[in-house]
MARVO-579964 format. One record per residue (C-alpha): residue in one letter; x, y, z. Coordinates in pm, 1 decimal, always signed. Example, Ala and Ser with C-alpha at 12.3 -4.5 7.8 and 13.67 -1.06 7.14 Angstrom:
<rs>
{code:A, u:+1230.0, v:-450.0, w:+780.0}
{code:S, u:+1367.0, v:-106.0, w:+714.0}
</rs>
This chain:
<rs>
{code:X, u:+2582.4, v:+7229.1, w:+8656.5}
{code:X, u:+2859.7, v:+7514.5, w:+8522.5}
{code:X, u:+3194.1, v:+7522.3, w:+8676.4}
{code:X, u:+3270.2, v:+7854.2, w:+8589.5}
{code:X, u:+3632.1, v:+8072.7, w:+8550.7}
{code:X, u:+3692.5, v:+8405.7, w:+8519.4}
{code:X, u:+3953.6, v:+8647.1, w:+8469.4}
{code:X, u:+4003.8, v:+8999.9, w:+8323.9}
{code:X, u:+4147.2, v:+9018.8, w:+7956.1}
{code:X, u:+4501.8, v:+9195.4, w:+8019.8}
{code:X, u:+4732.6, v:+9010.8, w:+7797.2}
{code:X, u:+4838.9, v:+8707.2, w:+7647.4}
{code:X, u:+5015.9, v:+8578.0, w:+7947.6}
{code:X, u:+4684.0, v:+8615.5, w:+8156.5}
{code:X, u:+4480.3, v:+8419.5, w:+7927.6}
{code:X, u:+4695.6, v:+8109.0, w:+7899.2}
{code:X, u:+4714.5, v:+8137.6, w:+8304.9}
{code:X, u:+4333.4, v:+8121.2, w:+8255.2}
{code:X, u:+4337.8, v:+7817.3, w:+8019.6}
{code:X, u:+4608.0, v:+7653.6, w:+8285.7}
{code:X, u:+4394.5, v:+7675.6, w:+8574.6}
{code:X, u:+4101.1, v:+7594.2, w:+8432.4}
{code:X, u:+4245.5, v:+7290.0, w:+8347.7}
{code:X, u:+4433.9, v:+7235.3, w:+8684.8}
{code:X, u:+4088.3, v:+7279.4, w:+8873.2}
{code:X, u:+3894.7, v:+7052.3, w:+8612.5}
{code:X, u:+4097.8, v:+6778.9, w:+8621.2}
{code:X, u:+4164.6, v:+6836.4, w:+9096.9}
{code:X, u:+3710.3, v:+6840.9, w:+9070.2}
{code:X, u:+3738.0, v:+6523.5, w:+8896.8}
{code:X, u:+3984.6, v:+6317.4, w:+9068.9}
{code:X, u:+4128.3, v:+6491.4, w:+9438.0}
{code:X, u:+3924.3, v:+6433.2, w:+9718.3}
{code:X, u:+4077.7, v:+6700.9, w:+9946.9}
{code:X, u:+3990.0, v:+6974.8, w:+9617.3}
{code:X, u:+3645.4, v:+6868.0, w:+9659.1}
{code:X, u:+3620.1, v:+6835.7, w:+9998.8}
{code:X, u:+3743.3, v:+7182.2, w:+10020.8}
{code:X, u:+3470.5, v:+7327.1, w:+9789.9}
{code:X, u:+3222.4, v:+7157.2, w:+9965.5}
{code:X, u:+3375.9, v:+7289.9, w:+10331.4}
{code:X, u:+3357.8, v:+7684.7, w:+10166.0}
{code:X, u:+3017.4, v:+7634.1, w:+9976.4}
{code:X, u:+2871.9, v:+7459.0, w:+10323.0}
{code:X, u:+3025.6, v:+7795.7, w:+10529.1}
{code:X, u:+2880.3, v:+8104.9, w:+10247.8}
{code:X, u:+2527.0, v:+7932.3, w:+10345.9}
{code:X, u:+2438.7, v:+7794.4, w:+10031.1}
{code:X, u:+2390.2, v:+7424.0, w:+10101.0}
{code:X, u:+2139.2, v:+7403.9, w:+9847.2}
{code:X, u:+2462.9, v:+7364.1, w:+9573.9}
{code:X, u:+2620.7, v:+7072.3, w:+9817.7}
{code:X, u:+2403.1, v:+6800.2, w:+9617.1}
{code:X, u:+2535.5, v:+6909.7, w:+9284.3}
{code:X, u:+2864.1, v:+6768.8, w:+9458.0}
{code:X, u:+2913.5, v:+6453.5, w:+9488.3}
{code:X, u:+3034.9, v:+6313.0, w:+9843.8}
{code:X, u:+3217.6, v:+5985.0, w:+9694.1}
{code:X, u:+3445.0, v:+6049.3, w:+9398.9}
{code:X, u:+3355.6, v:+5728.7, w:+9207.8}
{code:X, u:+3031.4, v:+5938.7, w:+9186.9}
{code:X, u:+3224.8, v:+6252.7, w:+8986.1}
{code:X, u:+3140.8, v:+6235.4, w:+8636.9}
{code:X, u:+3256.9, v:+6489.7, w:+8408.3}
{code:X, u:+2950.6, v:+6464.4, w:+8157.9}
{code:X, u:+2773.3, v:+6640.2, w:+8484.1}
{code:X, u:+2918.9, v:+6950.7, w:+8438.1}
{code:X, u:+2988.7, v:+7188.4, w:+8162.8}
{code:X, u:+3305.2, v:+7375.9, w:+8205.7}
{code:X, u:+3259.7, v:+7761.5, w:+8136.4}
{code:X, u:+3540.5, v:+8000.4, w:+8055.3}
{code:X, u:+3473.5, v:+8388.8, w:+8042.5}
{code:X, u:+3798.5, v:+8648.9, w:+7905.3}
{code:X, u:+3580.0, v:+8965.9, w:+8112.3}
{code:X, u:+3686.5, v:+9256.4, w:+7881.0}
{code:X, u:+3630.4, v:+9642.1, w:+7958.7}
{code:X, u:+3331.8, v:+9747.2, w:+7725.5}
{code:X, u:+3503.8, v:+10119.5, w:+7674.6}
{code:X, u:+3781.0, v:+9900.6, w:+7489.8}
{code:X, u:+3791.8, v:+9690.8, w:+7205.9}
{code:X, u:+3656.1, v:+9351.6, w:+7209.7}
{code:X, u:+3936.4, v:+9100.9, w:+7225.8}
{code:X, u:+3928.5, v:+8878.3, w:+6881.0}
{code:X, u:+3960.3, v:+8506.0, w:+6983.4}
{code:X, u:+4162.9, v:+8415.7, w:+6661.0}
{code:X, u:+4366.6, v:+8673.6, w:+6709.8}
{code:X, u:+4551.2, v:+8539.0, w:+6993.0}
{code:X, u:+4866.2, v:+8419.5, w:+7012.3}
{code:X, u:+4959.7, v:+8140.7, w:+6803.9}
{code:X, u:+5048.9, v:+7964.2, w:+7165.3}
{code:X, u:+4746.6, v:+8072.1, w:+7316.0}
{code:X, u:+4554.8, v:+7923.3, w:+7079.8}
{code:X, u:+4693.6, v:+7622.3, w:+7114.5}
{code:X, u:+4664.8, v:+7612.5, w:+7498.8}
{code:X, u:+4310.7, v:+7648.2, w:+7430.3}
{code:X, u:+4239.3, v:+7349.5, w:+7190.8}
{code:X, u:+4483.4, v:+7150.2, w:+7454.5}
{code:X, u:+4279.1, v:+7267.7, w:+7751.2}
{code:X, u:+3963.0, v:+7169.1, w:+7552.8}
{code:X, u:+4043.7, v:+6871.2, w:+7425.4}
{code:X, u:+4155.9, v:+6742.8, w:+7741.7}
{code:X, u:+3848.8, v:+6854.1, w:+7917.4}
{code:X, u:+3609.7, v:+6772.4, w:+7662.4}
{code:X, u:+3787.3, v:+6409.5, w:+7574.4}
{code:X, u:+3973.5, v:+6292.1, w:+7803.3}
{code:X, u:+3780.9, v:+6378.1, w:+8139.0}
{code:X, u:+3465.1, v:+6402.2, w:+7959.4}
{code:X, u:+3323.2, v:+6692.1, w:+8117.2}
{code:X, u:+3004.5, v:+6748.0, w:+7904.2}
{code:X, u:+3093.2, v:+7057.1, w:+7708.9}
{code:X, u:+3356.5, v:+7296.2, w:+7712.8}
{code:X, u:+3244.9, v:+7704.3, w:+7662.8}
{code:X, u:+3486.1, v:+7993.3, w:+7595.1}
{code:X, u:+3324.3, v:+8322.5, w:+7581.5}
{code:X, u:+3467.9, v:+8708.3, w:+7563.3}
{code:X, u:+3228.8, v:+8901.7, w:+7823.3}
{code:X, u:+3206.6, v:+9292.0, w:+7856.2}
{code:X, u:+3219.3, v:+9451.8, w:+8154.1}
{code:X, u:+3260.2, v:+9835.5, w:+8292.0}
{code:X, u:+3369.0, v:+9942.6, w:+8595.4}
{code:X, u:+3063.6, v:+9970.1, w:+8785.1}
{code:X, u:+3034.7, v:+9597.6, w:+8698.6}
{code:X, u:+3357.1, v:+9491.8, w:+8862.9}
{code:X, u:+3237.3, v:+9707.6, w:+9159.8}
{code:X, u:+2947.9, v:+9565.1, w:+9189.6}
{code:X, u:+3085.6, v:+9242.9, w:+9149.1}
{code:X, u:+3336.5, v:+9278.4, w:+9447.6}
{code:X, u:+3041.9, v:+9392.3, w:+9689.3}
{code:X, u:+2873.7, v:+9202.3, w:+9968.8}
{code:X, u:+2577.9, v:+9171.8, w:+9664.6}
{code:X, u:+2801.1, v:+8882.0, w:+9494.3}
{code:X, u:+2681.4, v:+8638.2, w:+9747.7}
{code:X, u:+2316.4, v:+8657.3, w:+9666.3}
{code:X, u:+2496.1, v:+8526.2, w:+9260.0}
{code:X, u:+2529.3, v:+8176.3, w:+9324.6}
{code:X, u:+2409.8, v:+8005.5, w:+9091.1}
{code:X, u:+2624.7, v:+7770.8, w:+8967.4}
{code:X, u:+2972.9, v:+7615.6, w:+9117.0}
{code:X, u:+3194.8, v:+7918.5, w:+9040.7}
{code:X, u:+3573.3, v:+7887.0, w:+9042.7}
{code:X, u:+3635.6, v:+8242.8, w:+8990.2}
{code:X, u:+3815.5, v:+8562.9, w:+9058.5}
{code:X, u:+3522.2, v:+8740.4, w:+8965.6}
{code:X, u:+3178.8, v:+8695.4, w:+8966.8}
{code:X, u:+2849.0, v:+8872.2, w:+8740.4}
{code:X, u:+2518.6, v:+8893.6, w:+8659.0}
{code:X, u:+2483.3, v:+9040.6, w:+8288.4}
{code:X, u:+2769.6, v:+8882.6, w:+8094.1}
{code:X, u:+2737.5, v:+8877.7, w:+7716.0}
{code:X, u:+2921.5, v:+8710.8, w:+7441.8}
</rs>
């Protein structure tokens, strides 16, 4: 199961709040019971009850190596593809934190960081009444997709 976040490449300051709530959400899936039973309350309400079982009712039950933690920097494909290394020093280093702490400590089972284009008509399409029918993993996100690529 992928526990997915999302948000738009705009600047520096956007991406660490990505890292930072990815992070913040990992570690409230893992050990908050109201977080989770939250998620479960708005996945059982958008009709897909289906995902309920990859959720785990009893928290001694969540195990990070169940889930692969997913992080996708959307980028506008009429722009230039934002360069991972060339990131701010500190962002950077919020990402090996927010990795290592995932990866190690929690041991969620692996920890993916991938720049995805977009256009417009994506984000559009995105924010439609279509989005629903895209659920197919967990998504913590502020945007959701079909045809992402790295």
């Amino acid at each position: 199961m992928r526990i997915i976040h999302c948000k738009p490449y705009k600047d520096s300051s956007l991406t660490n709040y990505l890292f930072s709530q990815t992070q913040l959400y990992c570690e409230a899936f893992i050990s908050d019971e109201t977080f989770r039973t939250e998620i479960r309350r708005y996945i059982d309400a958008s009709g897909n009850e289906e995902y309920l079982g990859y959720i785990k009712d009893d928290l001694a039950d969540i195990i990070g190596r169940d889930y692969i933690v997913c992080l996708w920097l959307l980028y506008d494909r009429l722009e230039s593809k934002p360069v991972k290394f060339n990131m701010p020093l500190m962002a950077q280093y919020e990402l090996k934190l927010m990795h290592d702490r995932l990866r190690y400590a929690l041991k969620f089972q692996d920890v993916i960081f991938l720049l995805c284009q977009h256009t417009k008509r994506d984000i559009a399409w995105i924010k439609s009444p279509l989005r629903k029918l895209l659920k197919f993993s967990l998504v913590f996100c502020t945007l959701r997709g079909s045809s992402w690529s790295s």
